[in-house]
N, C-alpha and C positions, 0 to 999 in steps of 0.2 A: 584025859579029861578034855572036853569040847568046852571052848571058848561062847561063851555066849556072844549073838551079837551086839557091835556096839549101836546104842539107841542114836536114833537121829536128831538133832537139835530140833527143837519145832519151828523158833527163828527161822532154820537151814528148809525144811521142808514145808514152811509160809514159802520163804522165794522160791520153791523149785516148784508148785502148784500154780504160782503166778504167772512161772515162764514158761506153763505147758502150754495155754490157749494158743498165741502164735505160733510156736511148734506143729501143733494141730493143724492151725490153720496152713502153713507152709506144706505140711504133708499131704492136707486132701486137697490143696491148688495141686500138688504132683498127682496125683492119685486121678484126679478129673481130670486132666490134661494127659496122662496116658492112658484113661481106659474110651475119650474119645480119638488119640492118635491111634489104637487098635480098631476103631471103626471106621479108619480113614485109610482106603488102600489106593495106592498108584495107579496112575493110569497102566501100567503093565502091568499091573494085578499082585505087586508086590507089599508086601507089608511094612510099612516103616517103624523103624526101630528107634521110638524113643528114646531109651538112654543112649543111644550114642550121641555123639556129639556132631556130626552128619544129617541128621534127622534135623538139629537146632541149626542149623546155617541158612542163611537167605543171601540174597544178592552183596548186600551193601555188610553181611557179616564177614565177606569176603575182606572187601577193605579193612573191616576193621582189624580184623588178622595182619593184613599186613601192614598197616601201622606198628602193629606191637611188634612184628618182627623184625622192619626195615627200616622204619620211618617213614617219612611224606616223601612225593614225587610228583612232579607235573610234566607232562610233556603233551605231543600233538600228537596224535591217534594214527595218524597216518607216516609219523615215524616207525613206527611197528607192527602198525595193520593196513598195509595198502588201501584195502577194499572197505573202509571205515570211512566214514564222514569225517570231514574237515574239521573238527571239533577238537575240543582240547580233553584231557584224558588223566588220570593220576587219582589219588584217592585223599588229596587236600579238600574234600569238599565234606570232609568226618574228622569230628575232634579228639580230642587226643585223651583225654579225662577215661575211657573205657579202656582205651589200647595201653595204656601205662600201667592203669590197674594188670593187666593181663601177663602185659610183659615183666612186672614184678611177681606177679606169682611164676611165673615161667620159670624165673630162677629157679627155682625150687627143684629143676629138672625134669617137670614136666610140658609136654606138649603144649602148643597155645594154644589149640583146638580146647585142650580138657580144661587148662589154668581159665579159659575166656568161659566155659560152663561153672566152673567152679565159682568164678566172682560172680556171676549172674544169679547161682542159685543161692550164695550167701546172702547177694543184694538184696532179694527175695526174703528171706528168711528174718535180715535185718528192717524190711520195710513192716513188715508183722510184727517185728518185736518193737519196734519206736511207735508203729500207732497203735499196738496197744499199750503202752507207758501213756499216749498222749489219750489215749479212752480212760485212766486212771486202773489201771491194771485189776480190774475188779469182774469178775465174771454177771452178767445180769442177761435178760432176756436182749437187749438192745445193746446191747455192748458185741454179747454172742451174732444176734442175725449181720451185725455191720460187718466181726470178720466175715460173717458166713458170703456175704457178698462182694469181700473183700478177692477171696477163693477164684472168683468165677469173675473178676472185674470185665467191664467189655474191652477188648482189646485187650485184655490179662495174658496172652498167649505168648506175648512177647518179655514177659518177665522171665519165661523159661528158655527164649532164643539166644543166641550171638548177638546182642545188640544190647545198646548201654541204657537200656529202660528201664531197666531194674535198676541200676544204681543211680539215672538221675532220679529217679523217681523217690528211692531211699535221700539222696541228698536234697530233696525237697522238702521233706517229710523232718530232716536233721534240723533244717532251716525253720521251719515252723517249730520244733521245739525249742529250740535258741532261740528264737524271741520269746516263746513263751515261759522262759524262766527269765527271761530278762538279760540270758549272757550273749554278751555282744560277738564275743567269740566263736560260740559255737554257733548263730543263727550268720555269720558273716563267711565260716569255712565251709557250712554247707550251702548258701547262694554260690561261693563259689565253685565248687563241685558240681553243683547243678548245672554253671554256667559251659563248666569244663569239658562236661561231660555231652553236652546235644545243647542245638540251639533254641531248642523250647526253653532251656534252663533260664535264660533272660527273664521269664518270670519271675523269677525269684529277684532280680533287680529289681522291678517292680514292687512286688511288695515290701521288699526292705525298705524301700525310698518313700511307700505310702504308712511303714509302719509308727509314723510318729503320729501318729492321729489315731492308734490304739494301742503302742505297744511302749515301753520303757515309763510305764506311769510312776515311777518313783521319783521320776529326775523332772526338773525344771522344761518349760517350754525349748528355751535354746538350746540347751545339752539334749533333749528328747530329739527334735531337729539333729543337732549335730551327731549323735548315736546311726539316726536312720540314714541321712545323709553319703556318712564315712563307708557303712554298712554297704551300701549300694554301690559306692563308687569302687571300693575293696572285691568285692564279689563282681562286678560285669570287667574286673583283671582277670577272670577264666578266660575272654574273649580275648584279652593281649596275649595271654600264656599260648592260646590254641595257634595265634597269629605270628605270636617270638617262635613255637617251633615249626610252622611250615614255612618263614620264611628262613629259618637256617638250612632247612633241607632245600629249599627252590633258589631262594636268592630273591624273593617275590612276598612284599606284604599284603598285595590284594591276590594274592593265590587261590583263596578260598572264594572270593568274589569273580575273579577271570571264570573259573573252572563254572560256578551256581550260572554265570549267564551264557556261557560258551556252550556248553551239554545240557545244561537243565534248563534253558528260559526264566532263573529265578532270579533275584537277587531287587526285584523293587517291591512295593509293597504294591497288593492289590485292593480288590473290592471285595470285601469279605463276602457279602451275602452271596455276589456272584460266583465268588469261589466256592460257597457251600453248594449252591443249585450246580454248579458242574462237578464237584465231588459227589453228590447224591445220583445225578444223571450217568456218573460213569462206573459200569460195575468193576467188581474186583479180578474178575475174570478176561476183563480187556487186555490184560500185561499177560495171561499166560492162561492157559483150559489143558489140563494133564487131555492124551489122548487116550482114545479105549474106552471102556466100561465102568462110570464112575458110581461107589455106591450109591445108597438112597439119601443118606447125610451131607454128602458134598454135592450131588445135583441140586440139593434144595438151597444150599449155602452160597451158591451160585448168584446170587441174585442179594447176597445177605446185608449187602452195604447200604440201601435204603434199611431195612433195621434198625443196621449198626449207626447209621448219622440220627432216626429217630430215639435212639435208645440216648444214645449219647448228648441230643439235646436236651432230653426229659430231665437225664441225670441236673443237668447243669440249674435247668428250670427249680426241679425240685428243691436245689441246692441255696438258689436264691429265694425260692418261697421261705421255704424253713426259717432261713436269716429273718424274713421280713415280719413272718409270723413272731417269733421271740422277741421283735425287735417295738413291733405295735404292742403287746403284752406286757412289754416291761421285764422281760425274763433277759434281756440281753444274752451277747454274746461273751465269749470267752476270749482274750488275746490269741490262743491258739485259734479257735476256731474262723475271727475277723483274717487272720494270716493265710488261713484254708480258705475260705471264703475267695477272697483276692485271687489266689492262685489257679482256682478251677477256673475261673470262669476265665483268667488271664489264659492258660491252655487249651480253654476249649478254640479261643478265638485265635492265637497264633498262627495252628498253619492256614488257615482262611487267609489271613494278614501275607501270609508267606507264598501261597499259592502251592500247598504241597498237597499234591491231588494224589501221589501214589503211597503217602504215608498217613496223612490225616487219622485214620483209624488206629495205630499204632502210636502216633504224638498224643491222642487225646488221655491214653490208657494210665497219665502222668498224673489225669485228673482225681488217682487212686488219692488224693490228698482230700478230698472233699468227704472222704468215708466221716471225718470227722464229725459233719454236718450229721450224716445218716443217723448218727448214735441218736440224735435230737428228732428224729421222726416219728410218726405213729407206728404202731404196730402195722396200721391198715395198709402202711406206706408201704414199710419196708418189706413186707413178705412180699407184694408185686413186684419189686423192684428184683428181689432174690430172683424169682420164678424169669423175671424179662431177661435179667443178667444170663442166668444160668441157659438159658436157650440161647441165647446169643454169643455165649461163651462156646458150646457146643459145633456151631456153626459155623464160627470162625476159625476155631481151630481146628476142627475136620477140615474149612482151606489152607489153613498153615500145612499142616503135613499132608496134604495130598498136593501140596508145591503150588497153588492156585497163587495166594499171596508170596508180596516180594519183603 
């Protein structure tokens, strides 16, 4: 006799309908992302192999590899490389919030190559499944086109590399929902996660320390203060954590600052605008042009970084109309959404502030907090926005894997 099956609870398969959209959405960001790395071949005419874990390495993933395998290290270049500039050298100049994540899953007896893909692509998975809990987990025309653009973010290319953009970015997104239930715990572990994780994360200081002017509204004016306050000061300790472990490896608390002005020229703050007009002015192809015969996708992408700076100020733009529209109206905003709000626009302007002329396109991809905003736009908005994203997602990531971008 054949057991009938047992029936599904409908409770049980309400949640398992709810947690498909991100799922979805986590699958065809892979899905678009390999079937433009199949159109992106090598200057030797070789095909790059997406799933490996090879395909996803950039310059500074290298570092971050060997933080989780070694720890930090600073030395002078020409201790080991004769024919190096007199500069200083080590990989204190990347935090430690990725490489831990990586080196904990390593245990597990896997590779750090595979453990450093594997966090990345959970981080990924889990930045999907929190903004949709933070869209109210409910399928609608606007809820859908916001993952949909979610898929194809600009600069989205790099939630699928060796780099900790996917999980600061999920820790920012932790951070916005912790204030938006009002737990001070969880909107203070993920500021500092964010902070732990890359130095854009410092936005998240930010708006914890602006969130008493929209967020803890149950409590009194000076407990609201003292909430936001603690919040901030709690969360920018990422910055001590990153600082207490390079200096137990160097013996050096400005390790991370010697190294940003010794090799990088960085470490003051600039002139934003001016940093935008020389990030716009200098293509992406400056650092590196694959040799040989490149297809038709990446010879046009060549050139993609004006786009990508106007793409990615639209976003910001629109991000703030929206607000100001809701905001004349009387429709207000949301605590989560005032938290998004802050945040975009605090990343969009960071590395301008910072002077990061070879990452800017990759820091801003942080801005995926602002999707929140999108939910609140017209129809008329958002499908141009999809259609602008999705081309520019195409194009930058035919430079990722044809090795153009660092």
């Amino acid at each position: 006799m054949i057991d009938s099956p047992t029936p599904v609870h409908p409770a049980r398969a309400g949640r398992l309908r709810a947690a498909l959209p991100p799922v979805v959405a986590w699958l065809v960001s892979n899905l678009v992302t390999w079937l433009v790395a199949l159109a992106s071949v090598a200057g030797d005419g070789s095909r790059v192999g997406y799933w490996s874990t090879g395909a996803r390495r950039r310059w500074d993933s290298e570092h971050y590899l060997s933080i989780a395998r070694g720890g930090y290290e600073l030395f002078r270049c020409r201790d080991r490389y004769p024919d190096f500039p007199d500069v200083v050298c080590g990989n204190v100049a990347w935090f430690p919030g990725y490489p831990m994540a990586v080196r904990a899953v390593s245990a597990t007896g896997l590779t750090y190559e595979l453990s450093a893909l594997l966090v990345t692509e959970a981080a990924l998975l889990g930045m999907f499944g929190v903004l949709w809990w933070l869209l109210g987990a409910r399928l609608t025309r606007a809820t859908g086109l916001t993952l949909a653009v979610g898929t194809v973010f600009p600069g989205g290319v790099y939630f699928h590399a060796l780099f900790p953009v996917a999980l600061a970015t999920l820790a920012l997104l932790v951070c916005v929902a912790g204030v938006g239930r009002g737990s001070w715990w969880t909107a203070t572990a993920g500021g500092f996660a964010a902070v732990a994780c890359h130095p854009v994360g410092a936005v998240a200081v930010v708006m914890l320390a602006a969130s008493a002017l929209f967020a803890w509204r149950g409590d009194a004016w000076p407990l609201r203060v003292a909430r936001a306050g603690l919040s901030a000061v709690v969360a920018a300790g990422g910055v001590l954590w990153a600082k207490w472990m390079m200096w137990q490896a160097t013996g050096r608390w400005d390790a991370y600052e010697i190294i940003q002005r010794s090799s990088y020229g960085q470490g003051d703050l600039r002139r934003p605008f001016a940093e935008m007009v020389r990030a716009y002015r200098l293509p992406f192809s400056y650092w590196y042009t694959p040799k040989g015969r490149l297809p038709w996708l990446v010879q046009h992408a060549l050139a993609a970084h004006r786009p990508q700076m106007w793409l990615n100020t639209a976003f910001v733009v629109l991000v703030l109309t929206t607000a100001t529209v809701l905001l004349l109206r009387r429709k207000g905003l949301s605590v989560e959404e005032w938290a998004a709000l802050v945040l975009t626009v605090a990343v969009f302007l960071v590395p301008f502030f910072a002077g990061a002329q070879m990452s800017w396109y990759r820091n801003h991809a942080q801005m995926f907090v602002g999707l929140l905003l999108v939910r609140r736009m017209s129809l008329w908005v958002q499908v141009p926005l999809l259609v602008a994203c999705a081309v520019q997602y195409a194009l930058l990531t035919a430079m990722f894997f044809a090795g153009v971008l660092v």
